[in-house]
C-alpha positions, -999 to 999 in steps of 0.1 A, spaced: -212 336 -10 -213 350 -43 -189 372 -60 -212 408 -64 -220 409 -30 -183 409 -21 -179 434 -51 -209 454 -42 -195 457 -2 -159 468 -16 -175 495 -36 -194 508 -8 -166 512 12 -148 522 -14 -173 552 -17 -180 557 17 -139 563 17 -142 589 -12 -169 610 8 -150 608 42 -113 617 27 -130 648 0 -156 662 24 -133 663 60 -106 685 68 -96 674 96 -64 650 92 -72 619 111 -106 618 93 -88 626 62 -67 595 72 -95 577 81 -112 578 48 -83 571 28 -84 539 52 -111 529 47 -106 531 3 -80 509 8 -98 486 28 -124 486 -2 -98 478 -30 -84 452 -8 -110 436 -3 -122 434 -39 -86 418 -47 -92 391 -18 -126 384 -37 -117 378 -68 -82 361 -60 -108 335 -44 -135 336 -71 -106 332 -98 -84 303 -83 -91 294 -46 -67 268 -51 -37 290 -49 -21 307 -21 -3 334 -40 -29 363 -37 -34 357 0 -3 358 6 0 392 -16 -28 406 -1 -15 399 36 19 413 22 -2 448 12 -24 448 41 8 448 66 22 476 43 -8 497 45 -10 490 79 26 505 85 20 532 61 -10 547 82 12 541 114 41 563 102 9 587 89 -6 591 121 25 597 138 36 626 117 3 640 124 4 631 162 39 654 152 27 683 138 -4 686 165 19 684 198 46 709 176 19 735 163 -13 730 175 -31 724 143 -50 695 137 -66 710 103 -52 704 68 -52 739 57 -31 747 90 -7 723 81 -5 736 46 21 762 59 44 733 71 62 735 40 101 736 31 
């Protein structure tokens, strides 16, 4: 394995993200995209952690540490918008722009 094909995969999702969370306005998708960014940047990190010293646990263990974070974090997001679609009906992110205050 070498280290630009990892690179070159994280930047395609990465950009594939990008596209999916600028052109969609529909929340999940929205969520979905920024998903999938994340997934990108992590696994860049996990790559070069392992190119730079695959001897030492510290960056798995940080990037397991990130990955369960993220994980909760799009948890909590999908539940708020789970919230607002059973409370108003709108499943849109200019509908829920009026949610505010």
């Amino acid at each position: 394995m070498i280290l630009q094909l990892f690179l070159l995969t994280a930047a395609g999702l990465f950009a594939i993200g990008l596209y999916g969370a600028l052109s969609q306005q529909s929340i999940v998708m929205l969520m979905m995209g920024l998903e999938l960014m994340l997934n990108g940047v992590m696994l860049a990190a996990a790559a070069l952690w392992y190119f730079l010293a695959p001897a030492g646990t510290e960056g798995q263990v940080l990037i397991v540490v990130v990955l369960t974070a993220m994980a909760v974090e799009m948890a909590a997001g999908f539940a708020v918008a789970t919230a607002i679609y059973r409370a108003r009906q709108v499943d849109m992110t200019d509908g829920a722009a009026d949610l505010k205050g």
